[in-house]
C-alpha positions in Angstrom: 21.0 4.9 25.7 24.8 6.3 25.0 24.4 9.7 24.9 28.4 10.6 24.7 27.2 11.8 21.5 24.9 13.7 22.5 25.5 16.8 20.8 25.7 15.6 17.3 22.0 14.1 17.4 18.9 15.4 15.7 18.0 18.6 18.3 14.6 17.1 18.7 16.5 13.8 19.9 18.6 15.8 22.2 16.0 17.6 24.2 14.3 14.7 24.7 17.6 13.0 26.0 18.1 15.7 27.8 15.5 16.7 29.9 15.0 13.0 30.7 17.8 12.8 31.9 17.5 16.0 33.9 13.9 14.6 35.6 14.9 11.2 36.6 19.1 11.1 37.3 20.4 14.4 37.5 19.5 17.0 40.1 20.8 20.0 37.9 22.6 20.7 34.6 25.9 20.9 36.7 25.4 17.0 37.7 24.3 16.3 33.9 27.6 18.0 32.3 29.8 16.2 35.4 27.9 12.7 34.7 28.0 12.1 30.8 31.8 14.4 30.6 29.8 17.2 28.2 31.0 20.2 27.4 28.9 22.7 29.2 29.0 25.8 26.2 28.6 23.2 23.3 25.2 21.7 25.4 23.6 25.6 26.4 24.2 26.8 22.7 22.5 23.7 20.9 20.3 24.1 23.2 19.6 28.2 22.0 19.5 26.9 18.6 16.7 25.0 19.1 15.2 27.9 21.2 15.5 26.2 24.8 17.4 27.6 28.0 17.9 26.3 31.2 15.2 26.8 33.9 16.8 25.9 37.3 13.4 25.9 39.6 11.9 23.0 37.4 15.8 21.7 36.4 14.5 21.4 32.6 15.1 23.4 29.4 12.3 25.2 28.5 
């Protein structure tokens, strides 16, 4: 799935897309961001909205 995007997706979409992609290609947020060219503030602050943050010991927004 393109996820260049990303960002303007339904929030429910996007943790799901996320965090995916987190578990099986990415070994931390810094590789997501670097991977898919996303802008790091605009992807932590949809995240807030929706009431998720970044939990580096299980590399997943919780």
């Amino acid at each position: 799935m393109e996820i260049n995007n990303l960002l303007g997706m339904d929030g429910n979409i996007v943790i799901g897309i996320v965090n995916e992609r987190l578990r099986l290609e990415c070994n931390s947020m810094s590789e997501l961001i670097s991977r898919y060219e996303l802008d790091e503030n605009e992807l932590i602050d949809k995240m807030a909205q929706l009431g998720y943050q970044y939990d580096p010991l299980t590399n997943q927004f919780r």
